[in-house]
N, CA, C and O atoms as CSV, one atom per row, in Angstrom:
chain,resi,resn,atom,element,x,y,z
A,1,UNK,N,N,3.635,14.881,21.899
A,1,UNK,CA,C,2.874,14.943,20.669
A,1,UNK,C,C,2.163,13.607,20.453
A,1,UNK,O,O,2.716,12.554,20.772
A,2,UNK,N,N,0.793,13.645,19.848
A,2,UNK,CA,C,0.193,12.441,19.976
A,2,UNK,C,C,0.516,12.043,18.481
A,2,UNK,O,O,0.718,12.767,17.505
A,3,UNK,N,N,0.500,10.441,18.625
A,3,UNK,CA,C,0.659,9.785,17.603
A,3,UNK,C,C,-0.357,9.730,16.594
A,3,UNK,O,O,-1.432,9.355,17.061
A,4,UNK,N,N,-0.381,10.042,15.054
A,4,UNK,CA,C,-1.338,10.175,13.934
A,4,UNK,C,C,-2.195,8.859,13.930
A,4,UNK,O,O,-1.878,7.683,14.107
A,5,UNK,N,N,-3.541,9.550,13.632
A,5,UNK,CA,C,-4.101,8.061,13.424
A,5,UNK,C,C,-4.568,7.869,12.432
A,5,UNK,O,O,-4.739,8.807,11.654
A,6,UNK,N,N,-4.974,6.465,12.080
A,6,UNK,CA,C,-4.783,5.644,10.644
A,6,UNK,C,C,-5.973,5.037,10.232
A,6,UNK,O,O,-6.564,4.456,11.142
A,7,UNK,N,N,-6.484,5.001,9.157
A,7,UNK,CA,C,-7.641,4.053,9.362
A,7,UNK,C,C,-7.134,3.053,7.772
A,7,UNK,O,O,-6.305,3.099,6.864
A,8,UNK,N,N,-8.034,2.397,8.148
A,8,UNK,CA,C,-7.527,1.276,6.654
A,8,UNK,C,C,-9.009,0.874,5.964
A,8,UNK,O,O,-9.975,0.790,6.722
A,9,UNK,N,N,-9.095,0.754,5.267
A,9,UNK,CA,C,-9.752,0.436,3.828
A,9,UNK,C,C,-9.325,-0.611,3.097
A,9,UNK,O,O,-8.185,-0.910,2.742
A,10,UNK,N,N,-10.991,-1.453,2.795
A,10,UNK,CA,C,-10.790,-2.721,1.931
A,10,UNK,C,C,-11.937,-2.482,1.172
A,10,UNK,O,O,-13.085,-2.132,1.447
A,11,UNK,N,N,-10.962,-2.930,-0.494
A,11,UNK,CA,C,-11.517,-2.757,-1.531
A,11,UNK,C,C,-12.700,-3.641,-1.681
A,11,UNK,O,O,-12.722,-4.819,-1.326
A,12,UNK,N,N,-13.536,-3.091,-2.150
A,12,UNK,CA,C,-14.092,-1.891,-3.311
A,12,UNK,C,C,-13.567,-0.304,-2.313
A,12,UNK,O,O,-14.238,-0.350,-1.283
A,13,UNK,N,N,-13.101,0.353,-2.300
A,13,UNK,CA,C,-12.156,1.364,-1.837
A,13,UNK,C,C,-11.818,2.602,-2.722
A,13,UNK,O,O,-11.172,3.265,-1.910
A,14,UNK,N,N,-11.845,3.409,-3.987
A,14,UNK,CA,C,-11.118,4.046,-4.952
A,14,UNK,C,C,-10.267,5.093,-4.287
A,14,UNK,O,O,-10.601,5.843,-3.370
A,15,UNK,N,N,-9.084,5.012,-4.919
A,15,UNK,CA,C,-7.933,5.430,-4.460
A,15,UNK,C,C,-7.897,6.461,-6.053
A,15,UNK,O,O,-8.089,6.115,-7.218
A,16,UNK,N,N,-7.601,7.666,-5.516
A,16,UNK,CA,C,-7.469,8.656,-6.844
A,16,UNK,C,C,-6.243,9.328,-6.626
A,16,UNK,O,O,-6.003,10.220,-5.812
A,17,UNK,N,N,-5.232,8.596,-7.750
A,17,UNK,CA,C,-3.691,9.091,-7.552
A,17,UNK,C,C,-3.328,10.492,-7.977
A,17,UNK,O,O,-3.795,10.783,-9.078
A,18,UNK,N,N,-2.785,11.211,-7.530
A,18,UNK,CA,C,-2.366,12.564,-7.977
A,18,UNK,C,C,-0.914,12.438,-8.563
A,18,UNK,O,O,0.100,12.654,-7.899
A,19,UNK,N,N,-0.928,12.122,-9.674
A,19,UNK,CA,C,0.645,11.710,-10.510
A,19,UNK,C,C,0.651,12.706,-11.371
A,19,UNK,O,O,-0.224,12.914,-12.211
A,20,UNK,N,N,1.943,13.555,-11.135
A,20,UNK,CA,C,2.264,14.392,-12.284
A,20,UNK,C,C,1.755,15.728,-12.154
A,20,UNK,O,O,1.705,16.613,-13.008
A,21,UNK,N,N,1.204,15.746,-10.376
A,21,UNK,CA,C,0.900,17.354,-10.029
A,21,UNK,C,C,-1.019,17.673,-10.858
A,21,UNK,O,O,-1.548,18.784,-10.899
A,22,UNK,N,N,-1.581,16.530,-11.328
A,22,UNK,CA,C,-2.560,16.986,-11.731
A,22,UNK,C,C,-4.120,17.412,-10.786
A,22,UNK,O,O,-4.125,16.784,-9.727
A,23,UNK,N,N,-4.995,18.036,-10.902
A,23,UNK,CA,C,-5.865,18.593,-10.030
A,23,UNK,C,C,-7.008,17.005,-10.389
A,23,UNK,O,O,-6.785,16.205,-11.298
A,24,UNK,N,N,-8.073,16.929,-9.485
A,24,UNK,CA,C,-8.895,15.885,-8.925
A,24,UNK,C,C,-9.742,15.854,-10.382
A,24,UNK,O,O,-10.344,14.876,-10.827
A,25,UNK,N,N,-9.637,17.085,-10.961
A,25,UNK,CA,C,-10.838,16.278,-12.507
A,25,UNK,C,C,-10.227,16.061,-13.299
A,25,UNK,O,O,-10.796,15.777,-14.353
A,26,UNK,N,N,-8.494,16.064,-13.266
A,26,UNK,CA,C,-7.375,15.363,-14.081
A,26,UNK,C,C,-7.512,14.003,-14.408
A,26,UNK,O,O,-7.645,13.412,-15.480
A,27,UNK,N,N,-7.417,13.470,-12.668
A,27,UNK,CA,C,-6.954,12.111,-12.309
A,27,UNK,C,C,-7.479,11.206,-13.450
A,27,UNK,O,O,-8.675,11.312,-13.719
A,28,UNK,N,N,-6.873,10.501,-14.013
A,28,UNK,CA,C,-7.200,8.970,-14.800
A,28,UNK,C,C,-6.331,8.078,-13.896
A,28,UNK,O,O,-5.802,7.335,-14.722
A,29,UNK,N,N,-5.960,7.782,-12.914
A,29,UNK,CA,C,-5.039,6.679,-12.768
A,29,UNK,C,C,-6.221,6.643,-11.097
A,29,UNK,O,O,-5.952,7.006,-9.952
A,30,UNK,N,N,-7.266,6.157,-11.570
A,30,UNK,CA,C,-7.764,5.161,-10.075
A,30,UNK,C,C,-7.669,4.053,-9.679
A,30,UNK,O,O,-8.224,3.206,-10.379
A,31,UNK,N,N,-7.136,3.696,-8.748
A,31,UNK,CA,C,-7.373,2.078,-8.641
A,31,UNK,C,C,-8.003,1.822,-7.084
A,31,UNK,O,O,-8.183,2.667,-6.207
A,32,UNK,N,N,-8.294,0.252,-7.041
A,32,UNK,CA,C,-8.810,0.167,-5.648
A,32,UNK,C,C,-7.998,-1.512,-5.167
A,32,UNK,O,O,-8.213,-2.724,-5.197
A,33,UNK,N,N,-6.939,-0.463,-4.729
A,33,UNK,CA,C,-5.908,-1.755,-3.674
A,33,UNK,C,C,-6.622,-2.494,-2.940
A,33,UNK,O,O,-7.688,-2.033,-2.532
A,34,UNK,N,N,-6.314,-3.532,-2.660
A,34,UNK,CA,C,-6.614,-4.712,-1.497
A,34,UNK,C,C,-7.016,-4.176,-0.060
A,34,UNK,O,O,-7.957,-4.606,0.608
A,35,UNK,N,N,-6.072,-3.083,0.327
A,35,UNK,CA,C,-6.099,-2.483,1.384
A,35,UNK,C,C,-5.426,-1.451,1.489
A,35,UNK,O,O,-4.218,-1.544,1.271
A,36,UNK,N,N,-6.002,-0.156,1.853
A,36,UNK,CA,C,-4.858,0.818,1.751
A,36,UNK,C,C,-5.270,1.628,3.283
A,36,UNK,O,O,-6.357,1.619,3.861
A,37,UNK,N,N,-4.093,2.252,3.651
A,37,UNK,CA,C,-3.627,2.975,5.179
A,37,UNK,C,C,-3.865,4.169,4.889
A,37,UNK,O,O,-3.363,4.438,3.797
A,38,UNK,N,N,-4.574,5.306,5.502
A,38,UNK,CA,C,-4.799,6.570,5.261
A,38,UNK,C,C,-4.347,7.183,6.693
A,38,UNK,O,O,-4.970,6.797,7.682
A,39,UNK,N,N,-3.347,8.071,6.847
A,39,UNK,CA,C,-2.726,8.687,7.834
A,39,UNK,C,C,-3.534,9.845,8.013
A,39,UNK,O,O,-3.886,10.330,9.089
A,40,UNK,N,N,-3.859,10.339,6.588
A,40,UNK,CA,C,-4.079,12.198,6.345
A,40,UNK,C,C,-5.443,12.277,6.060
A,40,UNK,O,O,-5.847,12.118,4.908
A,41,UNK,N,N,-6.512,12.606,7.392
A,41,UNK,CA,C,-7.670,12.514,7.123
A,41,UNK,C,C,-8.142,13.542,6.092
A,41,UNK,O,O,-9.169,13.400,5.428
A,42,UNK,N,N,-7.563,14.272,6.035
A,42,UNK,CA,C,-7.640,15.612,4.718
A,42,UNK,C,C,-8.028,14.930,3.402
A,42,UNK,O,O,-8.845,15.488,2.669
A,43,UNK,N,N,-7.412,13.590,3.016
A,43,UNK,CA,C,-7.448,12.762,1.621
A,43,UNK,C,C,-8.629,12.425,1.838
A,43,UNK,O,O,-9.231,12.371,0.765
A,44,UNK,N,N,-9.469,12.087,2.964
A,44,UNK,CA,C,-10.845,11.285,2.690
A,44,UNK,C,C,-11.940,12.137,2.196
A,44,UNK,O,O,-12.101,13.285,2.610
A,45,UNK,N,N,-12.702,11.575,1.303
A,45,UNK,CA,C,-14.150,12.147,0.846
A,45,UNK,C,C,-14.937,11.158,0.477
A,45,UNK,O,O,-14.838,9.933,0.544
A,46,UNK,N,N,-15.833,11.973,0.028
A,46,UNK,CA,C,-17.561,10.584,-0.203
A,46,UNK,C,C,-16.512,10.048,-1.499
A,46,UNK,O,O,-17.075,8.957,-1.406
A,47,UNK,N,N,-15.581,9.842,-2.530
A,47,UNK,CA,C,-15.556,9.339,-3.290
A,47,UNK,C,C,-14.522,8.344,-2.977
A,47,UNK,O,O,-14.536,7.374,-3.735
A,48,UNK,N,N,-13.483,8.333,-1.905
A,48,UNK,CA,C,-12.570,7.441,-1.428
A,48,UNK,C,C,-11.262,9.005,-0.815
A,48,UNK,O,O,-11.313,10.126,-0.307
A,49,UNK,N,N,-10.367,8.104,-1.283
A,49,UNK,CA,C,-9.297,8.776,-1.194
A,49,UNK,C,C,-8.687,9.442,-2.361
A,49,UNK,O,O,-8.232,8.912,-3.375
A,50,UNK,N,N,-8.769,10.959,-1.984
A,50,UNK,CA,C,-8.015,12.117,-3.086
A,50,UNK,C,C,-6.793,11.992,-2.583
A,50,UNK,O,O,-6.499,12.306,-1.430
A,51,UNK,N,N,-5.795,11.394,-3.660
A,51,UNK,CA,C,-4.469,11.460,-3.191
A,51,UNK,C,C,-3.801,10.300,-2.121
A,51,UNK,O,O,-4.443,9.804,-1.195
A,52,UNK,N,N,-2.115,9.915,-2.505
A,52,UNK,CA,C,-1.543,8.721,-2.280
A,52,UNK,C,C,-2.354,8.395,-0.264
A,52,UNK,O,O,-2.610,9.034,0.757
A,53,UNK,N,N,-2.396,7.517,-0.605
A,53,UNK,CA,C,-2.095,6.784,0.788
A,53,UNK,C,C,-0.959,6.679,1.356
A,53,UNK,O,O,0.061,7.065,0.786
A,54,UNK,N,N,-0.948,6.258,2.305
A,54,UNK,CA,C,0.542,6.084,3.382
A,54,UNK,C,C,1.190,4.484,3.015
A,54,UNK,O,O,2.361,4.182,3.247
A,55,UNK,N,N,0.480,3.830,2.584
A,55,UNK,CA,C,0.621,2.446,2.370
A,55,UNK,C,C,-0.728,1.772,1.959
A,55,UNK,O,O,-1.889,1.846,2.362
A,56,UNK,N,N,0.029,0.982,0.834
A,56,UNK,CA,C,-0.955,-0.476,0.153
A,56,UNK,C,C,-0.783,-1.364,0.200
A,56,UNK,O,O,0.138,-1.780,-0.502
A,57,UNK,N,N,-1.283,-2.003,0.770
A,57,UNK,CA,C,-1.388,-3.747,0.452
A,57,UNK,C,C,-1.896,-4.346,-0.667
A,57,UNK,O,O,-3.126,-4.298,-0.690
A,58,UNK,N,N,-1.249,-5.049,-1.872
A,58,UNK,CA,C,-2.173,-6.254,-2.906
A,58,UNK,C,C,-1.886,-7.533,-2.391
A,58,UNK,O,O,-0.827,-7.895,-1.880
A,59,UNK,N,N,-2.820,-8.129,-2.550
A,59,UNK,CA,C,-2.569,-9.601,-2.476
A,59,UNK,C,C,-2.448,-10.376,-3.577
A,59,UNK,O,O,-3.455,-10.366,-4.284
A,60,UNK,N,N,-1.510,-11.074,-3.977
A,60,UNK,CA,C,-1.428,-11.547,-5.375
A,60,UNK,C,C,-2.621,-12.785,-5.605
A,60,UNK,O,O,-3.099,-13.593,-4.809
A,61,UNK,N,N,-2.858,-12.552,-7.021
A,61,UNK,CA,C,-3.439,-14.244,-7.668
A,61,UNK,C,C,-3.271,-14.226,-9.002
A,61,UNK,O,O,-3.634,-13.368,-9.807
A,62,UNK,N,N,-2.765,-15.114,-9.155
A,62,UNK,CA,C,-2.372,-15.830,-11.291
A,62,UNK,C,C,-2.536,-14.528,-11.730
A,62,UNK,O,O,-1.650,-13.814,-12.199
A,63,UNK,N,N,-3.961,-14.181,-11.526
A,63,UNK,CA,C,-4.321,-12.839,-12.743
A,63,UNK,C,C,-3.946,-11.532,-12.481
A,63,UNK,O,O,-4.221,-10.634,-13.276
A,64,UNK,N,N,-3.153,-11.267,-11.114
A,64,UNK,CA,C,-3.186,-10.058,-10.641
A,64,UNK,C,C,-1.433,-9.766,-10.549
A,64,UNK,O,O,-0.946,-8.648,-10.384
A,65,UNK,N,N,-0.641,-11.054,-10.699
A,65,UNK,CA,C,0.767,-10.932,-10.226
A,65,UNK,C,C,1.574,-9.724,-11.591
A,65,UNK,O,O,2.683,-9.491,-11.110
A,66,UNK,N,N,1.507,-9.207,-12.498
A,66,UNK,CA,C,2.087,-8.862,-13.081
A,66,UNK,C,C,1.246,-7.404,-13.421
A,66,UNK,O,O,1.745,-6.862,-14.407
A,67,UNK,N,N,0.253,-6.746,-12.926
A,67,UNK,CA,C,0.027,-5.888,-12.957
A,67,UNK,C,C,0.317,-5.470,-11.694
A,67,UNK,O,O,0.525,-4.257,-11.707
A,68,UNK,N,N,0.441,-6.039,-10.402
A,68,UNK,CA,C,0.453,-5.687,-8.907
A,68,UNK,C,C,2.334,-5.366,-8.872
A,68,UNK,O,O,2.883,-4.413,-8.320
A,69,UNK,N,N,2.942,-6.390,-9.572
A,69,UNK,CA,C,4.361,-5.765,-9.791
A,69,UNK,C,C,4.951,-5.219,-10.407
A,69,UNK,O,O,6.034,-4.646,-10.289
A,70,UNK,N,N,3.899,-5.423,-11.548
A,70,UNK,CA,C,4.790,-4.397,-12.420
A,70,UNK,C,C,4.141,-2.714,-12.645
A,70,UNK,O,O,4.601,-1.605,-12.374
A,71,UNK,N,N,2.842,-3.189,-13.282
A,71,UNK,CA,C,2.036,-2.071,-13.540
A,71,UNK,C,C,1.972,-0.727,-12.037
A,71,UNK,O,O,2.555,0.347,-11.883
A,72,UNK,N,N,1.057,-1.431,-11.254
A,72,UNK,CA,C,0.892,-0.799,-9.443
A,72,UNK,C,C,2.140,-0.356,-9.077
A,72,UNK,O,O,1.954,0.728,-8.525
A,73,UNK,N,N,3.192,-0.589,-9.088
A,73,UNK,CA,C,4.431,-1.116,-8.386
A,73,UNK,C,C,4.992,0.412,-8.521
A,73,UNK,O,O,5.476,1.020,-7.566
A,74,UNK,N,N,4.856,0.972,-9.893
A,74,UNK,CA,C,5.294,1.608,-11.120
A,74,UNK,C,C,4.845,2.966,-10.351
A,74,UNK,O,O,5.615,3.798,-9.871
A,75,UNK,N,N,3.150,3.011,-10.340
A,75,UNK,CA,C,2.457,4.018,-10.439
A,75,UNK,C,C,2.537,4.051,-8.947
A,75,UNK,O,O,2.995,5.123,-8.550
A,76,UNK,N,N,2.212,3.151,-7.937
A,76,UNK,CA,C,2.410,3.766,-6.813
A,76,UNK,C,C,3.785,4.591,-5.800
A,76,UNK,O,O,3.773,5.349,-4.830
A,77,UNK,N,N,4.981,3.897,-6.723
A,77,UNK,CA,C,6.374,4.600,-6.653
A,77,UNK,C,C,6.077,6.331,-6.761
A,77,UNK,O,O,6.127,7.344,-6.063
A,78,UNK,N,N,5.739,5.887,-8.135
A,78,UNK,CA,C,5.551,7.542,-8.573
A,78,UNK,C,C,4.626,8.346,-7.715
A,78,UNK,O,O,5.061,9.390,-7.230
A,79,UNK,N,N,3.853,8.110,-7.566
A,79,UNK,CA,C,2.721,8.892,-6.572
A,79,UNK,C,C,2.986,8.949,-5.182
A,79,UNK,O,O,2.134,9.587,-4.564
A,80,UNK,N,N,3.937,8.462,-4.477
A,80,UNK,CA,C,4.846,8.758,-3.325
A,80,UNK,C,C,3.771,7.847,-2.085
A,80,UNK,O,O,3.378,8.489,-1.111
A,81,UNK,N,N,3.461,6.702,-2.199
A,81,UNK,CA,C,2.432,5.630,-1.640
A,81,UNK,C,C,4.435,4.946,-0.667
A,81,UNK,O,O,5.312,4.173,-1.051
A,82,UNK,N,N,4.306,5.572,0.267
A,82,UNK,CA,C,5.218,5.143,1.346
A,82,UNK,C,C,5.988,3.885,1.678
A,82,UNK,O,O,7.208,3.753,1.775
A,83,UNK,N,N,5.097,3.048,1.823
A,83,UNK,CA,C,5.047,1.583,2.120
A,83,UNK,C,C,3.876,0.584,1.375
A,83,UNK,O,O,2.682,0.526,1.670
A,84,UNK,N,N,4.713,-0.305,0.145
A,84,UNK,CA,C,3.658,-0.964,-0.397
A,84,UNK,C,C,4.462,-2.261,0.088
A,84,UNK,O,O,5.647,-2.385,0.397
A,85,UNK,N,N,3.527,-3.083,0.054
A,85,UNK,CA,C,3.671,-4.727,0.276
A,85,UNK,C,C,2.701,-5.900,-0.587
A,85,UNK,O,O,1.577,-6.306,-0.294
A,86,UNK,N,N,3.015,-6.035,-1.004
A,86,UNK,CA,C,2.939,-7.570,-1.791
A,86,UNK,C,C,2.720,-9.001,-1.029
A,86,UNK,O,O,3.594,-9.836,-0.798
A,87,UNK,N,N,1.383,-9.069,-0.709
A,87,UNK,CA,C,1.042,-10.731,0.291
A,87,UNK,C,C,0.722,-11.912,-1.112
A,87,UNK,O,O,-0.131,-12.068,-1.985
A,88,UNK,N,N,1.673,-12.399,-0.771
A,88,UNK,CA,C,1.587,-13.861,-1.967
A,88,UNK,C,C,0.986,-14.684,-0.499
A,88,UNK,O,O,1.454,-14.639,0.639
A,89,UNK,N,N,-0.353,-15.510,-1.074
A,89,UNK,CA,C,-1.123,-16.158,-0.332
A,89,UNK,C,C,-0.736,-17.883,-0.324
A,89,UNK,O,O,-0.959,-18.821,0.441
A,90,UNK,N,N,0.078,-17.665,-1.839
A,90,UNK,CA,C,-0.073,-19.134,-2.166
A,90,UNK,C,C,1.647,-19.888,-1.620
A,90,UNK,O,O,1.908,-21.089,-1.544
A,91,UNK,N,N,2.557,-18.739,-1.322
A,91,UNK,CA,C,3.912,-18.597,-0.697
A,91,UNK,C,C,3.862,-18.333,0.636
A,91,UNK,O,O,4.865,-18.224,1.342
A,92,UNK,N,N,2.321,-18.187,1.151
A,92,UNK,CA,C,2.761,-17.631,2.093
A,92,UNK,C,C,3.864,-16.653,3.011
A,92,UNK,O,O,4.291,-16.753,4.161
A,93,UNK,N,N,4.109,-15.601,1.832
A,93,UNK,CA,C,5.048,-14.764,1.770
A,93,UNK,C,C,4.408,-13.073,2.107
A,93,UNK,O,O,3.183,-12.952,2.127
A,94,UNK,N,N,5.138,-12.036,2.317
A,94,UNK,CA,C,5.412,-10.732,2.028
A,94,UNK,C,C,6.017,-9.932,1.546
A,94,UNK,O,O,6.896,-9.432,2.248
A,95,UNK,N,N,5.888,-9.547,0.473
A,95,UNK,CA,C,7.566,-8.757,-0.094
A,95,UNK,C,C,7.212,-7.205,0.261
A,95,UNK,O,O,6.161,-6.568,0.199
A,96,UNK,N,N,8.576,-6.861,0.670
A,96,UNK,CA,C,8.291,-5.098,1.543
A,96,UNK,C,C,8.809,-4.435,0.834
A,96,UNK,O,O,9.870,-4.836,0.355
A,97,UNK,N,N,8.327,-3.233,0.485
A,97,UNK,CA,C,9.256,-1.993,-0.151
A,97,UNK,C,C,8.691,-0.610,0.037
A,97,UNK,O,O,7.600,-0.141,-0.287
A,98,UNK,N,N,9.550,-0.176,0.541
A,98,UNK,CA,C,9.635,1.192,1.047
A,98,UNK,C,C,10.021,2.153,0.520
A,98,UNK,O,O,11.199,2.011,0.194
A,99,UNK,N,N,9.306,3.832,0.055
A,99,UNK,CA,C,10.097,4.603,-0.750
A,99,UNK,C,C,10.753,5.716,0.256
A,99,UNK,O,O,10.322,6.405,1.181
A,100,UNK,N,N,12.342,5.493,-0.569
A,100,UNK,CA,C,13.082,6.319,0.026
A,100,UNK,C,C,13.567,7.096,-1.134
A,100,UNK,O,O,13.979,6.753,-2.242
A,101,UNK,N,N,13.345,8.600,-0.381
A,101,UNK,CA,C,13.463,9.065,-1.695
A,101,UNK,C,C,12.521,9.958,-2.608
A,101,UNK,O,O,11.919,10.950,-2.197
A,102,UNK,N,N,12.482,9.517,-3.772
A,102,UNK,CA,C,11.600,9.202,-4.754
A,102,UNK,C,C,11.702,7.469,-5.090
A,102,UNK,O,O,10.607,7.336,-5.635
A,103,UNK,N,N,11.983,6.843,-5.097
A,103,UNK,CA,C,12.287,5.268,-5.098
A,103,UNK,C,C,11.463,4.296,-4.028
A,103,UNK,O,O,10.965,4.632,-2.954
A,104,UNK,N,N,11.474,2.992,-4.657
A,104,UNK,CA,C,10.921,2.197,-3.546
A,104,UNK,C,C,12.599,1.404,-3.468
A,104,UNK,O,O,13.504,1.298,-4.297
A,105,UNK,N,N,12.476,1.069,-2.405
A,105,UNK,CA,C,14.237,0.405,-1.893
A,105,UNK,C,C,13.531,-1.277,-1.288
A,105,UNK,O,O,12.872,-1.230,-0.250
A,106,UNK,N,N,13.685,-2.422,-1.863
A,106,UNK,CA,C,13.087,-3.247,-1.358
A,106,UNK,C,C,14.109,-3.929,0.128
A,106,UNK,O,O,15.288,-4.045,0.462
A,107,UNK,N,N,12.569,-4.273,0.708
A,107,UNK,CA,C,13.049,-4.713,1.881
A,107,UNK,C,C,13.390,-5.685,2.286
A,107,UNK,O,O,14.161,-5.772,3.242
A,108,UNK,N,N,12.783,-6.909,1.509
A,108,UNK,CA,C,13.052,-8.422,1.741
A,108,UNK,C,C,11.608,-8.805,1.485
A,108,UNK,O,O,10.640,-8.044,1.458
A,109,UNK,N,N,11.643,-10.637,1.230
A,109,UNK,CA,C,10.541,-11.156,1.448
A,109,UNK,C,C,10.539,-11.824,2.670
A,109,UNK,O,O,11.646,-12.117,3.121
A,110,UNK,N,N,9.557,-12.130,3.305
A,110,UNK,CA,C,9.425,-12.341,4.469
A,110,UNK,C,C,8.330,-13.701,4.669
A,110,UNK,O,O,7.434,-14.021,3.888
A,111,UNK,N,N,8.685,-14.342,5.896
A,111,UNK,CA,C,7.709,-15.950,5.474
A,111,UNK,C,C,6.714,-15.650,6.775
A,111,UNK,O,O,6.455,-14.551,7.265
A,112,UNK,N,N,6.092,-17.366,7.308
A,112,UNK,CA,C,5.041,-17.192,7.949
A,112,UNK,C,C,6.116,-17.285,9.559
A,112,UNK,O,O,5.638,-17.075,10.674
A,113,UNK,N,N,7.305,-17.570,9.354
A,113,UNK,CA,C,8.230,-17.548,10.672
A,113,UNK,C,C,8.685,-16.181,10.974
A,113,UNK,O,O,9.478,-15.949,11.887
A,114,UNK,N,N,8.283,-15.452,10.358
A,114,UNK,CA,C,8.582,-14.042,10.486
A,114,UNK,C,C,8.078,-12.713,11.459
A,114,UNK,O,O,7.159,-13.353,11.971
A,115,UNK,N,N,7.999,-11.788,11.907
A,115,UNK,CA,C,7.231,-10.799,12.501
A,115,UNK,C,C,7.851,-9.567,11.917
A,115,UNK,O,O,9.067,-9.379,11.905
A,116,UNK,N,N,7.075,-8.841,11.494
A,116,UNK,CA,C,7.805,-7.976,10.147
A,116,UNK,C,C,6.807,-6.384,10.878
A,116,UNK,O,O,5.629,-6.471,11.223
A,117,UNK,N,N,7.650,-5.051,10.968
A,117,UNK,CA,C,6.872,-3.716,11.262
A,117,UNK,C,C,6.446,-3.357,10.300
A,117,UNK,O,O,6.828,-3.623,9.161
A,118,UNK,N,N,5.528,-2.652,10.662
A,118,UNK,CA,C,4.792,-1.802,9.793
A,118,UNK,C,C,5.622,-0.108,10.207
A,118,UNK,O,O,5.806,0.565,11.222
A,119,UNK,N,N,5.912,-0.010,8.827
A,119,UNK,CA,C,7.275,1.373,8.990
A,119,UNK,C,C,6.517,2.877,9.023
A,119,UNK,O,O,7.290,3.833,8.958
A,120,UNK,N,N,5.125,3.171,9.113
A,120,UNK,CA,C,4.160,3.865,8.947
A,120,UNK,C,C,3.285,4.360,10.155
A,120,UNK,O,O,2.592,5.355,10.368
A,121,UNK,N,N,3.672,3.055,10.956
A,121,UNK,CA,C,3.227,3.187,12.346
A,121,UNK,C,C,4.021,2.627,13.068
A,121,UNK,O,O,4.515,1.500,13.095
A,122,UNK,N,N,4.133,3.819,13.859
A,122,UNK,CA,C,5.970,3.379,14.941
A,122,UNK,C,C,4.973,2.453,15.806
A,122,UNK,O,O,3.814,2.611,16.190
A,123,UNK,N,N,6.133,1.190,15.980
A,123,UNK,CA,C,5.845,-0.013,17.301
A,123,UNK,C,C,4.438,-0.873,16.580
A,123,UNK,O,O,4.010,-1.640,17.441
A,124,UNK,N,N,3.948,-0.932,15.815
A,124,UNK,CA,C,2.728,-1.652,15.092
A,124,UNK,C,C,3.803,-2.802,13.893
A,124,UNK,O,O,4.381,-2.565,12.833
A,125,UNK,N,N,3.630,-4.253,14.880
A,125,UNK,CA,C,4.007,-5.351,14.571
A,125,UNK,C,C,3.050,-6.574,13.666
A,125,UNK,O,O,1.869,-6.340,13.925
A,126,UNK,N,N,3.119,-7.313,13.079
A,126,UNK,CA,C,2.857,-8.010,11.953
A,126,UNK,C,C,3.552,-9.610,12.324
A,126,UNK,O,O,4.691,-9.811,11.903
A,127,UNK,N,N,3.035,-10.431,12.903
A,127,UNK,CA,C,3.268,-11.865,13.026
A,127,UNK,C,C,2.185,-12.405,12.233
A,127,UNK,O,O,0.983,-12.564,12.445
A,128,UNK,N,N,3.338,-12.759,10.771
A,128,UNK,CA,C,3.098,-13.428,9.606
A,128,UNK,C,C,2.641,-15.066,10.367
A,128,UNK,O,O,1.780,-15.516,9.611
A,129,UNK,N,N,2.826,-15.857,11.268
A,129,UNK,CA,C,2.194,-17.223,11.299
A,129,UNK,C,C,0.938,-16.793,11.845
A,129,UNK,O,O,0.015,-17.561,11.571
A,130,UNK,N,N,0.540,-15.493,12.743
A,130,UNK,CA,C,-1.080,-15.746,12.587
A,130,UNK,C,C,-1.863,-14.866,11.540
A,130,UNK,O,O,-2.803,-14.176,11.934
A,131,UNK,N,N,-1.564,-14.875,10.462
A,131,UNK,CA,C,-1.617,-14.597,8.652
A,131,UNK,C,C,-2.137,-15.692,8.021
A,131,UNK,O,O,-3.198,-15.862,7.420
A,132,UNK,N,N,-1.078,-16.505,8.293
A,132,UNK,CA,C,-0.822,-16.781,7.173
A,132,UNK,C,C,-1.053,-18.036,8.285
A,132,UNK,O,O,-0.182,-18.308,9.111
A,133,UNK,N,N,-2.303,-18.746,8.205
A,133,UNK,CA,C,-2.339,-19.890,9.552
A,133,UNK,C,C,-2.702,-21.522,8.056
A,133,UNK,O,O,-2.829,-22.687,8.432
């Protein structure tokens, strides 16, 4: 069986969440992540993506850290967004969390000495020192 393929997206991007079972002229909860992973070419259209992604990336800054953890964090749990990660630029960090479940189960933060998978794509590796240079 061949392995799914992925494409990724950087914002300006709109991501249109399906929370709460609602149909596409429901949606109020759009946002446009840093970067988001699309497994299910079915979600793509001329307007972005109908429905969760496989994984998001934010990158934090001053103005973004408390909506990216708390607010995003929240809504992308709920909307079943697989693998989100959190790149602090100024920590040179990653924080991982994965939903298992219905839940995100965190994974650790992770530094620039690190090489961290991507859990979305089997064998697709992440060496945080050439990141984070």
């Amino acid at each position: 069986m061949r392995e799914k393929e992925c494409e990724v997206f950087f914002a300006p991007f709109d991501v249109r969440l399906l929370v709460d079972n609602k149909h596409d002229d429901d949606i109020n909860n759009v946002v446009q992540p840093d970067l988001s992973i699309v497994c299910d070419q079915e979600k793509l259209d001329d307007k972005g993506c109908n429905g969760s992604p496989d994984m998001i990336i934010e990158i934090l800054s001053p103005s973004s850290v408390k909506l990216d953890r708390w607010k995003k964090y929240h809504l992308y749990e709920k909307a079943g967004i697989k693998e989100y990660w959190l790149v602090d630029p100024v920590n040179d960090s990653v924080e991982i969390h994965l939903l298992v479940g219905d839940q995100y189960k965190f994974q650790g933060v992770f530094t620039k000495d690190d090489t961290i998978s991507v859990n979305i794509i089997t064998g697709l590796k992440v060496d945080l020192n050439q990141i984070f240079v």
